[in-house]
GUDODO-764153 format. One record per residue: x, y, z of N, C-alpha, C in turn; residue in one letter. Coordinates in nm, 2 decimals. Atoms other than C-alpha are relative to their C-alpha. Layout:
% residues N
REC    n_X    n_Y    n_Z   ca_X   ca_Y   ca_Z    c_X    c_Y    c_Z code
REC      X      Y      Z      X      Y      Z      X      Y      Z    a
...
% end
This chain:
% residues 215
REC    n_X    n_Y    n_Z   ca_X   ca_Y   ca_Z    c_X    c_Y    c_Z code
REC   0.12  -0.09  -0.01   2.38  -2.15   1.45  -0.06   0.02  -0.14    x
REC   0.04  -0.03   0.15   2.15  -2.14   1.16  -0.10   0.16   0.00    x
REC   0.05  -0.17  -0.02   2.00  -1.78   1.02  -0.11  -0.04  -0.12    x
REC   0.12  -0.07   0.10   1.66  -1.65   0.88   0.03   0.11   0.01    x
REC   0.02  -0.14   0.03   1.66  -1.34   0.70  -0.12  -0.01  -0.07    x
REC   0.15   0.00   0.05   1.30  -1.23   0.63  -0.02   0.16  -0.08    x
REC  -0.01  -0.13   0.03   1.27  -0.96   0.37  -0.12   0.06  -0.02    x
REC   0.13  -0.01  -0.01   0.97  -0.76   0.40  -0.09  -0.05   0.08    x
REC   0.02   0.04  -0.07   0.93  -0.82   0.70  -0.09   0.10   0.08    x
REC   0.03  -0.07  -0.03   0.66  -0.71   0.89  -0.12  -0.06   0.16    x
REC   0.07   0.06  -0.14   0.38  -0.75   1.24  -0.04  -0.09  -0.03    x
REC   0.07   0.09   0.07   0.19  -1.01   1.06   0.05  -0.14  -0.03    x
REC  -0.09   0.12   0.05   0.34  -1.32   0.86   0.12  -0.01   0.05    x
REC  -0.15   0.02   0.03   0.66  -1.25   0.86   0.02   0.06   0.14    x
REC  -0.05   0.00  -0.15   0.75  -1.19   1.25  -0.09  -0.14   0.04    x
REC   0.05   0.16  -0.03   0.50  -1.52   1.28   0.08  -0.11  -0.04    x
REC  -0.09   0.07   0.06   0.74  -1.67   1.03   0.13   0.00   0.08    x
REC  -0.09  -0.01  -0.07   1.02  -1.56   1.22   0.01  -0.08   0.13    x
REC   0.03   0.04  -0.12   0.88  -1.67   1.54   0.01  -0.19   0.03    x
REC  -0.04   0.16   0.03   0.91  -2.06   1.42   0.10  -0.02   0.01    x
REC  -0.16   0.07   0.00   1.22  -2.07   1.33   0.06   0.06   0.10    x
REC  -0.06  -0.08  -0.11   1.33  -1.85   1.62  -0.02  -0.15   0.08    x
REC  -0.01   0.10  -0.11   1.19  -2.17   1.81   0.09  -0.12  -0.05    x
REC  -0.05   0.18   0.04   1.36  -2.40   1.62   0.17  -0.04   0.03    x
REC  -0.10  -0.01   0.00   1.67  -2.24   1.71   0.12   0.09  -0.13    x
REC  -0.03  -0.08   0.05   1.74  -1.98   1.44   0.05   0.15   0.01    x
REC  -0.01  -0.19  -0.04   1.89  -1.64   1.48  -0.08   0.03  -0.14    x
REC   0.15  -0.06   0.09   1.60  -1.41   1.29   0.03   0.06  -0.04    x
REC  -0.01  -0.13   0.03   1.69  -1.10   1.10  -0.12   0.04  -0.08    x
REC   0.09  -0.04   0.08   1.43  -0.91   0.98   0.00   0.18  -0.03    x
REC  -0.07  -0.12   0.10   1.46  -0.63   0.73  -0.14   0.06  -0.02    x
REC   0.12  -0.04   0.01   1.18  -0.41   0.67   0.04   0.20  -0.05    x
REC  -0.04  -0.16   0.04   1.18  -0.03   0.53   0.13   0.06  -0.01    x
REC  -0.09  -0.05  -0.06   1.33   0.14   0.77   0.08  -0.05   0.13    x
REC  -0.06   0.02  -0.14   1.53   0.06   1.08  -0.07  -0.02   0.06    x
REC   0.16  -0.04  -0.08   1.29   0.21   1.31  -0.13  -0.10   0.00    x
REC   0.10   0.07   0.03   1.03  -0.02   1.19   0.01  -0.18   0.04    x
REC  -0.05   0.09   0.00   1.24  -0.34   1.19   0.02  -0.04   0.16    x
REC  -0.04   0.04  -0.11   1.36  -0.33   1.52  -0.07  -0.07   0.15    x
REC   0.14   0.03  -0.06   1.06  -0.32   1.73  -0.04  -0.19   0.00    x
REC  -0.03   0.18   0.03   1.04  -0.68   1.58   0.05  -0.05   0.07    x
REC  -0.12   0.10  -0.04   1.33  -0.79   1.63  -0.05   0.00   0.15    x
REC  -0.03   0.02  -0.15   1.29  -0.69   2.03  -0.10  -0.08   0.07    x
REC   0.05   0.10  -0.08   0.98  -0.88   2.07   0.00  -0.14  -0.03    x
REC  -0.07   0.12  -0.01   1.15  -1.18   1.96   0.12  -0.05   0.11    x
REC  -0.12  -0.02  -0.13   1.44  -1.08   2.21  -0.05  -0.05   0.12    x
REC   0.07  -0.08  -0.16   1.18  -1.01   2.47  -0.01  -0.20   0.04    x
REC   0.01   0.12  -0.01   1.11  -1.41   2.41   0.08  -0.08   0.02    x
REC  -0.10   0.06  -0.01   1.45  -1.50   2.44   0.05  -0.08  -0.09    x
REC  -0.09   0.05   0.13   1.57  -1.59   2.08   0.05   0.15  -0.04    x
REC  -0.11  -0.09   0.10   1.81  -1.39   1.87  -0.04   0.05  -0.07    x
REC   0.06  -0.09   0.12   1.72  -1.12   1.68   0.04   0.10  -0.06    x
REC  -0.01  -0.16   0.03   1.79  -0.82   1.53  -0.09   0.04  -0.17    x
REC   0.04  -0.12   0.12   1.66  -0.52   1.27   0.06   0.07  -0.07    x
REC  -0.06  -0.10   0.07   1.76  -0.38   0.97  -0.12   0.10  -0.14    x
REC   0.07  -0.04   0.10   1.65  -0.17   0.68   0.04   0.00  -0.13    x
REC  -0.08   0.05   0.15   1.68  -0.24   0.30  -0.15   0.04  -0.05    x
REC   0.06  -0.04   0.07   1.51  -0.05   0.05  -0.02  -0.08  -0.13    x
REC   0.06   0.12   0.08   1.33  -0.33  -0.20   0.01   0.10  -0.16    x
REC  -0.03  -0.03   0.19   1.34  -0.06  -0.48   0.11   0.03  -0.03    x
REC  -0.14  -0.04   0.07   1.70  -0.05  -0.50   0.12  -0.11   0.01    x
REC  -0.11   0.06  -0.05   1.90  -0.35  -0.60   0.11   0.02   0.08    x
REC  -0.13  -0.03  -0.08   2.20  -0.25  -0.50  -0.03   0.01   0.17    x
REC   0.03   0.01  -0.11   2.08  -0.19  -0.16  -0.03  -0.15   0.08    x
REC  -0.04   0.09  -0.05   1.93  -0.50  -0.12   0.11  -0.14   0.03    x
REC  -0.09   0.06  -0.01   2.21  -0.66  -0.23   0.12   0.03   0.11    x
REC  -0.09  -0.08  -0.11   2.41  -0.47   0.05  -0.04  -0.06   0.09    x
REC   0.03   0.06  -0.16   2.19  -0.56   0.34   0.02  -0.12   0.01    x
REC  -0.01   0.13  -0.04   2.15  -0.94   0.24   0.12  -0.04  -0.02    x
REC  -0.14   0.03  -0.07   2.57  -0.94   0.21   0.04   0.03   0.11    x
REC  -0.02  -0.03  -0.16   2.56  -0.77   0.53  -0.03  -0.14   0.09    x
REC   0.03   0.08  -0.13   2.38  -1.05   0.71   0.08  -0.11   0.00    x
REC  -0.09   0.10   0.06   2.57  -1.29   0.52   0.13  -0.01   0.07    x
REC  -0.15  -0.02  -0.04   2.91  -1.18   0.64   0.02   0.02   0.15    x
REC   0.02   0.01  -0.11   2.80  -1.10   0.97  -0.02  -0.14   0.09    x
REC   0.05   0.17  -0.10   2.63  -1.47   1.07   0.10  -0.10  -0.07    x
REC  -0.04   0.10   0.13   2.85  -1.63   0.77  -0.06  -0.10  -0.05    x
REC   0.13   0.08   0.08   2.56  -1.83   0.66  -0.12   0.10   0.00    x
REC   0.16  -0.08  -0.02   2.19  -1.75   0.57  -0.04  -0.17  -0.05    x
REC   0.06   0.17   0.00   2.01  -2.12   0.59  -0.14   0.02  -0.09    x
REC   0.15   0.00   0.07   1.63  -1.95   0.49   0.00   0.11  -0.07    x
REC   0.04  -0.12   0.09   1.58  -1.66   0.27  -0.14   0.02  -0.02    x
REC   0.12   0.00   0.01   1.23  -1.59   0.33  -0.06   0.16  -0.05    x
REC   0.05  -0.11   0.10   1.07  -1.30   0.07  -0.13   0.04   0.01    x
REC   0.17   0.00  -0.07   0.76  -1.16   0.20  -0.07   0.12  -0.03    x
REC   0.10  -0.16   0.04   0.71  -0.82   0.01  -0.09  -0.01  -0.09    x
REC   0.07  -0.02   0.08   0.41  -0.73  -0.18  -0.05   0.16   0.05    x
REC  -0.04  -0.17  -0.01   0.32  -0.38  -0.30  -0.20   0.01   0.01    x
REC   0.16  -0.06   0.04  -0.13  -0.29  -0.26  -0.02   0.15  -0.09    x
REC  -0.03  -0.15   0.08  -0.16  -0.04  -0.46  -0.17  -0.02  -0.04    x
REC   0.12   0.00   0.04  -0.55   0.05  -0.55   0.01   0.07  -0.13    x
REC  -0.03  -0.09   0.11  -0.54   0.12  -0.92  -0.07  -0.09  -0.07    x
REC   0.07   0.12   0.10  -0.74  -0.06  -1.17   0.04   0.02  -0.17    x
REC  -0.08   0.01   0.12  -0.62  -0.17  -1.55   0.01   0.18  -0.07    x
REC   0.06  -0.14   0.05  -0.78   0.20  -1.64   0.09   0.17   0.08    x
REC   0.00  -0.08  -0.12  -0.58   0.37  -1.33   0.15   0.00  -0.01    x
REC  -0.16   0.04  -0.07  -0.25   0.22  -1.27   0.07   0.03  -0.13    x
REC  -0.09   0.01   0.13   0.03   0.33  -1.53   0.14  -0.08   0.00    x
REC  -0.09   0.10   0.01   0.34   0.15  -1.61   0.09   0.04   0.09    x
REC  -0.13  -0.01  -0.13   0.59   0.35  -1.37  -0.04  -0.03   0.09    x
REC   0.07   0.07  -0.10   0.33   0.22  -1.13   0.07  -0.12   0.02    x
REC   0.00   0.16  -0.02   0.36  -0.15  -1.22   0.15  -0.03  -0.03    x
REC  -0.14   0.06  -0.01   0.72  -0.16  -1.25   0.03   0.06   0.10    x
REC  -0.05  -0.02  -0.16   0.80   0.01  -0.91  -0.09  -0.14   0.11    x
REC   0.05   0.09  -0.08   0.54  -0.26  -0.77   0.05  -0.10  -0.06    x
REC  -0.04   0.12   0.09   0.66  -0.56  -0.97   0.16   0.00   0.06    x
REC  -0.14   0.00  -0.09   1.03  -0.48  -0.80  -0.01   0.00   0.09    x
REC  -0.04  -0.01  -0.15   0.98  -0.46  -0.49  -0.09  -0.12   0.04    x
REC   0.05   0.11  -0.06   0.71  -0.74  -0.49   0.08  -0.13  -0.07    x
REC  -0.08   0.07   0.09   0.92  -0.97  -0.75   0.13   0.01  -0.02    x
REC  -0.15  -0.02   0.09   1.18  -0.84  -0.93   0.14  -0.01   0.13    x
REC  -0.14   0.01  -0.08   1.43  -0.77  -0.59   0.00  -0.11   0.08    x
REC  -0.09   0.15   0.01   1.41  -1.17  -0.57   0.15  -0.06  -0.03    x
REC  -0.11   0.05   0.06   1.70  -1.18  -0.77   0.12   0.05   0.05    x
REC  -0.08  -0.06  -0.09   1.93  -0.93  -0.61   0.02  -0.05   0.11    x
REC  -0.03   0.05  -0.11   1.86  -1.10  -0.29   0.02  -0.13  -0.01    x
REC  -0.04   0.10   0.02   1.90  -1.46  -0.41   0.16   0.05  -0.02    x
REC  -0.10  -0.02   0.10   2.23  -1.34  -0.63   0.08   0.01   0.09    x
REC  -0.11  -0.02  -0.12   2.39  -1.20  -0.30  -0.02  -0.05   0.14    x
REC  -0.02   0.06  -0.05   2.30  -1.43  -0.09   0.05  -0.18  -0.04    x
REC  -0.08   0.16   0.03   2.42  -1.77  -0.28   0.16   0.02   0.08    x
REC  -0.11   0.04  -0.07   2.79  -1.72  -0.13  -0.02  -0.10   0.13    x
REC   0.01  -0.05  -0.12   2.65  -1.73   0.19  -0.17  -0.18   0.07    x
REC   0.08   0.12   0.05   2.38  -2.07   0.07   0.08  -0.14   0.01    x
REC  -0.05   0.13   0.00   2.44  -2.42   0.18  -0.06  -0.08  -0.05    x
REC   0.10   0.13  -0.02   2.31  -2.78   0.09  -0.07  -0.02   0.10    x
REC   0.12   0.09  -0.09   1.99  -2.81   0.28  -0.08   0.19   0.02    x
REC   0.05  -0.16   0.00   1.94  -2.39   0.25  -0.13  -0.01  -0.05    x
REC   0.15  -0.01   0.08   1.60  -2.29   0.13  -0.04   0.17  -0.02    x
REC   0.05  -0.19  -0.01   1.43  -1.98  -0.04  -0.13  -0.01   0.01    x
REC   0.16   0.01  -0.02   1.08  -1.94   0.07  -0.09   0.09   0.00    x
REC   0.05  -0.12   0.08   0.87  -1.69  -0.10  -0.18  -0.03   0.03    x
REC   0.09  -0.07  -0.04   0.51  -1.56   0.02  -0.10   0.03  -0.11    x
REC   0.11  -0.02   0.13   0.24  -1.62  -0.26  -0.12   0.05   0.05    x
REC   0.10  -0.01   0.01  -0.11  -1.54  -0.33  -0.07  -0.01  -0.08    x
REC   0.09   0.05   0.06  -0.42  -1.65  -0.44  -0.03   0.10  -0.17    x
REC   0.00  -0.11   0.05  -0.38  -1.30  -0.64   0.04  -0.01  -0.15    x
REC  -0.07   0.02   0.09  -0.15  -1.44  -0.87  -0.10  -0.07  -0.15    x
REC   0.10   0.06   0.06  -0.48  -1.65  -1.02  -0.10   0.06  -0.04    x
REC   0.13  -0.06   0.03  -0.75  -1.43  -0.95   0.06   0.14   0.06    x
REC  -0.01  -0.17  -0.02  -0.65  -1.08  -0.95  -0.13   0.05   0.09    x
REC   0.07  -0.12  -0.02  -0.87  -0.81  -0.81   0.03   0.11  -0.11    x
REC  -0.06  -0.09   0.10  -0.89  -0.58  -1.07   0.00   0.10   0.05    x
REC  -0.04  -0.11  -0.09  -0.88  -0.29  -0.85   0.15   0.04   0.09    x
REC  -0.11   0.01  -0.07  -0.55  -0.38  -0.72   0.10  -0.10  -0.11    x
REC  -0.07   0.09   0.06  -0.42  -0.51  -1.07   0.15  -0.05   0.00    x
REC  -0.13   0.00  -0.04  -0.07  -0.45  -0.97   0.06  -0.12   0.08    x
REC  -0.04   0.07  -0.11  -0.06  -0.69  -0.71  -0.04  -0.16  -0.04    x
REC   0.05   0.17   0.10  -0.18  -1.05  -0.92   0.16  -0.03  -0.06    x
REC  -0.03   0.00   0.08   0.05  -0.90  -1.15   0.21  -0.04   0.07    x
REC  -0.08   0.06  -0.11   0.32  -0.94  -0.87   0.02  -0.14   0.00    x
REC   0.02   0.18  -0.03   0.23  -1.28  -0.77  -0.02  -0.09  -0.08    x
REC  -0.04   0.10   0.08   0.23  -1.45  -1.07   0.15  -0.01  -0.02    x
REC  -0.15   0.00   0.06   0.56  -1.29  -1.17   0.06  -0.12   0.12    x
REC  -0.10   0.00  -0.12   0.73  -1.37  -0.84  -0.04  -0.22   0.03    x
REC   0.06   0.13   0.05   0.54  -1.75  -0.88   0.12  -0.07  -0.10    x
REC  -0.05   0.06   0.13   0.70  -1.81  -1.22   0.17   0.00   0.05    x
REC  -0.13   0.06   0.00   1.04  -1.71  -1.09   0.08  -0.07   0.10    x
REC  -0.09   0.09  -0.13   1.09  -1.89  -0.76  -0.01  -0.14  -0.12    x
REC   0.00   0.12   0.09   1.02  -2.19  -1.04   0.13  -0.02  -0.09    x
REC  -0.12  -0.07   0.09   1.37  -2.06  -1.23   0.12   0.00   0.11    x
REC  -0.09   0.02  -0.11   1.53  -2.04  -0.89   0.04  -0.12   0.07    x
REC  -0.02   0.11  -0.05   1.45  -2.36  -0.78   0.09  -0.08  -0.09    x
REC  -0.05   0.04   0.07   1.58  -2.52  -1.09   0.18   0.00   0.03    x
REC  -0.12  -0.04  -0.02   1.89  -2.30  -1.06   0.08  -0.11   0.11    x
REC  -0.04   0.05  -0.09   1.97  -2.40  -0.71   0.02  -0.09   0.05    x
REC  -0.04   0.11  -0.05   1.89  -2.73  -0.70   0.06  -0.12   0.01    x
REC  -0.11   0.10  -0.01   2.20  -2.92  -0.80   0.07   0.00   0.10    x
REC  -0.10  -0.01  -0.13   2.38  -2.78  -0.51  -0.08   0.03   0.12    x
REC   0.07   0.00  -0.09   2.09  -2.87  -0.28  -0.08   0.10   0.08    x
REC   0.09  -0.05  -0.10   1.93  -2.58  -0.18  -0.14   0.04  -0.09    x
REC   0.11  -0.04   0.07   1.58  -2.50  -0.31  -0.11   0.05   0.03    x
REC   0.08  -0.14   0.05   1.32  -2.25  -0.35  -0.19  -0.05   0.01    x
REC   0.09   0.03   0.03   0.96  -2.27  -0.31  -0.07   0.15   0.04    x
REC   0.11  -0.15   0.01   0.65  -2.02  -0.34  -0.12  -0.02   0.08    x
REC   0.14   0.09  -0.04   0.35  -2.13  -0.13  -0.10   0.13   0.01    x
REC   0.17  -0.06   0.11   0.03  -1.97  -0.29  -0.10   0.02   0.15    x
REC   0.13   0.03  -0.13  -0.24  -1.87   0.05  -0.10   0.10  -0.11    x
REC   0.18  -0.04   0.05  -0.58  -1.91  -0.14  -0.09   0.01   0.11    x
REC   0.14  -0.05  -0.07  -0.78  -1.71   0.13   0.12   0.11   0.00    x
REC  -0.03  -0.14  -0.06  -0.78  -1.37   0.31   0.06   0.00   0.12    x
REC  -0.10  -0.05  -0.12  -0.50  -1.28   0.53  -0.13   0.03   0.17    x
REC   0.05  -0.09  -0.15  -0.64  -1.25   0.92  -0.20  -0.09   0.00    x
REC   0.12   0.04   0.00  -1.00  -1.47   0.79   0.02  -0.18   0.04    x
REC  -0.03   0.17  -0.03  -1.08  -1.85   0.92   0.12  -0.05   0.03    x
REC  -0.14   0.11  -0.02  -0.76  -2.11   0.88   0.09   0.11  -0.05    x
REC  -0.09  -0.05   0.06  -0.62  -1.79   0.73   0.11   0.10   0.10    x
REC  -0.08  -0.07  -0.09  -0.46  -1.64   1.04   0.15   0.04  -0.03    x
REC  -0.19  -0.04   0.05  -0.10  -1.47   1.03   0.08  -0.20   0.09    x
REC  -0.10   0.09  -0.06   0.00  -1.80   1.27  -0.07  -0.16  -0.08    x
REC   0.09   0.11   0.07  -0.18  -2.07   1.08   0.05   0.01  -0.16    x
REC  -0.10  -0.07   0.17  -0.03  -1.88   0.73   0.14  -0.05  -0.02    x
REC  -0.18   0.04  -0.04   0.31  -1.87   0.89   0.04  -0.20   0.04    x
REC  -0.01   0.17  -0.07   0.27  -2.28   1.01   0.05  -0.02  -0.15    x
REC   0.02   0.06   0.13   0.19  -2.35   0.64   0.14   0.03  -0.08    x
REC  -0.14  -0.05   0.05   0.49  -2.12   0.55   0.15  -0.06   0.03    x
REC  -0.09   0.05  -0.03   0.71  -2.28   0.77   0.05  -0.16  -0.04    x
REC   0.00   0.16   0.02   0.62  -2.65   0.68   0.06  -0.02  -0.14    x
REC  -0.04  -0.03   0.17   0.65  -2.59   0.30   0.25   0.00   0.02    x
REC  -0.13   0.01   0.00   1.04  -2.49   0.36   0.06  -0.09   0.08    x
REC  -0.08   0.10  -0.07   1.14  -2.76   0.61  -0.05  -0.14  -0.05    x
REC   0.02   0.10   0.09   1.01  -3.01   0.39   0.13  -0.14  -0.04    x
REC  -0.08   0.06   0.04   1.21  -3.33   0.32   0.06   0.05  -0.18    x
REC  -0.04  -0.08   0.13   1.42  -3.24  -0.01  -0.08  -0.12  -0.10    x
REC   0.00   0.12   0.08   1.29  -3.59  -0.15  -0.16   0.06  -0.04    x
REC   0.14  -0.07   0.11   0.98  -3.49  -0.42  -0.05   0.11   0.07    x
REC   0.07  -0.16   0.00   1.02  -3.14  -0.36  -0.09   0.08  -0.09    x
REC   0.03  -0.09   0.05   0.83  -2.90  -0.52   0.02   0.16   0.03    x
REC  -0.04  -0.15  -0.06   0.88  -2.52  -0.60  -0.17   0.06   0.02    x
REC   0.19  -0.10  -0.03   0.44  -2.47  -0.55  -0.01  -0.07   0.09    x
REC   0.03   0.08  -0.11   0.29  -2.54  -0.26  -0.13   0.10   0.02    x
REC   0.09  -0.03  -0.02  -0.07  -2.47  -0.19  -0.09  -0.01   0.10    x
REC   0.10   0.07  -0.16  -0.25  -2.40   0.13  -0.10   0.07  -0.04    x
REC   0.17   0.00   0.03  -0.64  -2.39   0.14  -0.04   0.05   0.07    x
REC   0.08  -0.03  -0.15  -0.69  -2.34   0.48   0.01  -0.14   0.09    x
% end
Protein backbone atom coordinates (compact mmCIF):
# COMPACT_ATOMS: atom_id res chain seq x y z
CA UNK A 1 0.00 0.00 0.00
CA UNK A 2 1.51 3.25 -0.98
CA UNK A 3 0.78 6.73 1.17
CA UNK A 4 0.24 10.50 0.35
CA UNK A 5 0.49 12.83 3.12
CA UNK A 6 -0.62 16.28 1.93
CA UNK A 7 0.40 19.11 4.19
CA UNK A 8 -1.68 22.00 4.00
CA UNK A 9 -4.13 20.44 2.98
CA UNK A 10 -7.18 21.86 2.03
CA UNK A 11 -11.01 21.97 -0.30
CA UNK A 12 -9.24 23.01 -3.31
CA UNK A 13 -5.80 21.57 -4.75
CA UNK A 14 -4.88 19.65 -2.25
CA UNK A 15 -8.04 17.20 -1.65
CA UNK A 16 -7.98 17.31 -5.84
CA UNK A 17 -4.41 16.20 -5.35
CA UNK A 18 -5.34 13.71 -2.98
CA UNK A 19 -8.14 12.51 -5.07
CA UNK A 20 -5.52 11.17 -7.91
CA UNK A 21 -3.61 9.42 -6.03
CA UNK A 22 -6.46 8.10 -3.99
CA UNK A 23 -7.36 6.58 -7.54
CA UNK A 24 -4.26 5.33 -8.11
CA UNK A 25 -4.52 3.37 -5.13
CA UNK A 26 -2.95 5.45 -2.33
CA UNK A 27 -4.03 5.78 1.18
CA UNK A 28 -4.37 9.87 1.57
CA UNK A 29 -3.61 11.61 4.79
CA UNK A 30 -4.33 15.03 4.89
CA UNK A 31 -3.21 17.34 7.62
CA UNK A 32 -4.55 20.69 7.79
CA UNK A 33 -4.86 23.19 10.90
CA UNK A 34 -6.97 21.62 12.88
CA UNK A 35 -8.56 18.16 13.16
CA UNK A 36 -11.93 19.43 12.70
CA UNK A 37 -11.02 20.79 9.43
CA UNK A 38 -8.98 17.83 8.08
CA UNK A 39 -11.42 15.28 8.48
CA UNK A 40 -14.31 16.43 6.57
CA UNK A 41 -11.74 15.72 3.79
CA UNK A 42 -10.65 12.83 4.58
CA UNK A 43 -14.59 11.51 4.72
CA UNK A 44 -15.32 12.70 1.25
CA UNK A 45 -12.62 10.68 0.01
CA UNK A 46 -14.04 7.72 2.29
CA UNK A 47 -17.44 8.57 1.04
CA UNK A 48 -15.69 7.52 -2.62
CA UNK A 49 -14.32 4.51 -1.27
CA UNK A 50 -10.55 5.12 -0.93
CA UNK A 51 -8.58 5.41 2.34
CA UNK A 52 -8.33 8.27 4.15
CA UNK A 53 -7.97 9.94 7.18
CA UNK A 54 -7.44 13.63 9.08
CA UNK A 55 -5.10 15.13 11.10
CA UNK A 56 -3.85 18.31 12.45
CA UNK A 57 -0.22 19.82 12.41
CA UNK A 58 0.49 23.23 13.26
CA UNK A 59 3.04 24.51 10.26
CA UNK A 60 4.40 27.11 12.72
CA UNK A 61 5.89 24.75 15.01
CA UNK A 62 8.63 22.46 13.83
CA UNK A 63 8.45 20.21 16.34
CA UNK A 64 4.96 19.60 15.70
CA UNK A 65 5.24 19.04 12.30
CA UNK A 66 7.81 16.86 12.77
CA UNK A 67 5.47 14.86 15.17
CA UNK A 68 2.50 14.45 12.87
CA UNK A 69 4.70 13.53 9.64
CA UNK A 70 6.53 10.70 12.13
CA UNK A 71 3.14 9.85 13.19
CA UNK A 72 1.96 8.96 9.66
CA UNK A 73 5.22 7.37 9.02
CA UNK A 74 5.06 4.89 11.73
CA UNK A 75 1.53 4.36 11.43
CA UNK A 76 1.51 3.34 7.35
CA UNK A 77 5.46 2.56 7.71
CA UNK A 78 6.11 4.35 4.47
CA UNK A 79 5.18 7.85 3.02
CA UNK A 80 5.78 7.30 -1.00
CA UNK A 81 4.58 11.38 -1.77
CA UNK A 82 5.12 14.17 0.49
CA UNK A 83 3.05 16.69 -0.99
CA UNK A 84 3.54 20.54 0.60
CA UNK A 85 0.74 22.74 -0.18
CA UNK A 86 0.84 25.67 2.41
CA UNK A 87 1.03 29.24 1.58
CA UNK A 88 0.37 32.14 4.01
CA UNK A 89 -1.97 35.48 2.02
CA UNK A 90 -1.35 37.95 4.06
CA UNK A 91 -2.39 41.57 2.55
CA UNK A 92 0.51 43.81 3.60
CA UNK A 93 2.59 45.78 1.28
CA UNK A 94 6.63 46.29 1.51
CA UNK A 95 5.37 49.68 3.59
CA UNK A 96 2.88 47.36 5.82
CA UNK A 97 4.13 44.02 6.47
CA UNK A 98 6.94 43.83 9.32
CA UNK A 99 9.48 41.16 9.77
CA UNK A 100 7.59 39.10 12.56
CA UNK A 101 5.08 39.05 9.76
CA UNK A 102 7.36 37.63 7.11
CA UNK A 103 8.99 35.19 9.17
CA UNK A 104 5.76 33.60 10.65
CA UNK A 105 4.66 33.48 6.73
CA UNK A 106 7.90 32.32 5.29
CA UNK A 107 7.53 29.17 7.91
CA UNK A 108 4.70 27.93 7.42
CA UNK A 109 4.81 28.57 3.59
CA UNK A 110 8.68 27.44 3.30
CA UNK A 111 10.61 27.10 6.05
CA UNK A 112 8.36 23.84 7.67
CA UNK A 113 9.71 22.09 4.39
CA UNK A 114 12.50 20.90 6.16
CA UNK A 115 11.06 19.59 9.41
CA UNK A 116 8.71 17.68 7.29
CA UNK A 117 11.25 16.37 4.76
CA UNK A 118 13.94 15.69 7.86
CA UNK A 119 11.17 13.43 9.61
CA UNK A 120 9.90 11.97 7.00
CA UNK A 121 13.32 10.51 5.19
CA UNK A 122 13.22 7.26 7.61
CA UNK A 123 9.95 6.61 6.34
CA UNK A 124 11.28 7.60 2.16
CA UNK A 125 11.97 5.01 -0.38
CA UNK A 126 13.61 4.76 -3.97
CA UNK A 127 10.96 5.94 -6.25
CA UNK A 128 9.45 8.39 -3.22
CA UNK A 129 8.80 11.90 -4.25
CA UNK A 130 8.43 15.40 -2.57
CA UNK A 131 6.10 17.52 -4.46
CA UNK A 132 5.71 21.10 -3.51
CA UNK A 133 2.89 23.66 -4.73
CA UNK A 134 4.50 26.75 -6.50
CA UNK A 135 3.47 30.01 -7.76
CA UNK A 136 3.69 32.38 -10.39
CA UNK A 137 4.20 34.74 -7.14
CA UNK A 138 7.52 33.55 -6.65
CA UNK A 139 8.41 35.83 -10.15
CA UNK A 140 5.96 38.30 -10.03
CA UNK A 141 4.93 39.25 -6.70
CA UNK A 142 1.90 41.33 -5.93
CA UNK A 143 3.17 43.95 -3.88
CA UNK A 144 0.26 44.02 -1.74
CA UNK A 145 0.67 40.54 -0.67
CA UNK A 146 4.60 40.82 -0.64
CA UNK A 147 4.86 38.08 1.87
CA UNK A 148 3.63 35.54 -0.31
CA UNK A 149 6.35 35.89 -3.68
CA UNK A 150 8.54 36.06 -0.88
CA UNK A 151 7.31 32.53 0.08
CA UNK A 152 7.47 31.08 -3.23
CA UNK A 153 10.66 31.91 -4.30
CA UNK A 154 12.08 30.76 -0.98
CA UNK A 155 10.24 27.38 -0.94
CA UNK A 156 11.31 27.26 -5.09
CA UNK A 157 15.04 27.63 -4.20
CA UNK A 158 14.86 24.92 -1.59
CA UNK A 159 12.91 22.09 -3.09
CA UNK A 160 16.14 22.60 -5.60
CA UNK A 161 18.51 21.71 -2.30
CA UNK A 162 16.23 18.89 -1.50
CA UNK A 163 16.27 17.41 -4.75
CA UNK A 164 19.96 17.30 -4.91
CA UNK A 165 19.97 15.97 -1.32
CA UNK A 166 17.67 13.08 -2.03
CA UNK A 167 18.61 12.16 -5.24
CA UNK A 168 21.26 9.59 -4.77
CA UNK A 169 19.02 7.34 -2.92
CA UNK A 170 16.36 7.86 -5.53
CA UNK A 171 13.76 9.84 -4.33
CA UNK A 172 13.25 13.38 -5.64
CA UNK A 173 11.66 16.54 -5.06
CA UNK A 174 10.05 18.91 -7.36
CA UNK A 175 8.23 22.41 -7.16
CA UNK A 176 5.76 22.92 -10.06
CA UNK A 177 5.37 26.85 -10.45
CA UNK A 178 1.03 27.51 -11.65
CA UNK A 179 1.61 30.76 -13.78
CA UNK A 180 -2.27 31.68 -13.61
CA UNK A 181 -5.07 32.30 -11.05
CA UNK A 182 -6.22 29.56 -8.92
CA UNK A 183 -10.16 28.67 -10.00
CA UNK A 184 -9.55 30.87 -13.75
CA UNK A 185 -9.50 29.02 -17.34
CA UNK A 186 -6.95 25.73 -17.54
CA UNK A 187 -6.40 27.02 -13.99
CA UNK A 188 -8.99 24.97 -12.14
CA UNK A 189 -8.18 23.16 -8.64
CA UNK A 190 -8.63 19.71 -10.99
CA UNK A 191 -6.61 20.75 -13.97
CA UNK A 192 -3.82 22.36 -11.20
CA UNK A 193 -4.01 19.20 -9.29
CA UNK A 194 -3.56 16.91 -12.89
CA UNK A 195 -0.45 19.13 -13.56
CA UNK A 196 0.54 18.48 -9.93
CA UNK A 197 0.06 14.98 -10.06
CA UNK A 198 1.92 14.40 -13.50
CA UNK A 199 4.97 16.44 -12.40
CA UNK A 200 5.59 13.83 -9.40
CA UNK A 201 4.79 10.56 -11.25
CA UNK A 202 7.24 11.49 -13.76
CA UNK A 203 9.75 8.89 -15.11
CA UNK A 204 12.98 9.51 -12.79
CA UNK A 205 15.09 9.62 -16.18
CA UNK A 206 15.82 13.74 -16.91
CA UNK A 207 14.04 14.73 -13.98
CA UNK A 208 13.79 18.08 -12.95
CA UNK A 209 13.16 19.87 -9.54
CA UNK A 210 10.98 22.96 -11.75
CA UNK A 211 8.19 22.19 -13.57
CA UNK A 212 6.02 24.77 -15.14
CA UNK A 213 2.43 24.71 -15.97
CA UNK A 214 0.85 27.57 -18.22
CA UNK A 215 -2.45 26.30 -18.56
Amino acid sequence: MTVLLVLGAGPGVGLSVARLFAADGFTTVLACRYPEEAEPLAEQLREQGFEAEGVGVDLRDPADVASVVTGVGERHGRIDVLHFNPSVFREADPLRLTVAELIEDVTVGAGALLPAVQAARPFLSDGARVLVTGSAAADKPWHRAASLGVQKAAVRNLVTSVDATLAPEGIRAVAVQINGVLGEGAFTRDRVAEALYTAATRPAEGWTPHVAYDG
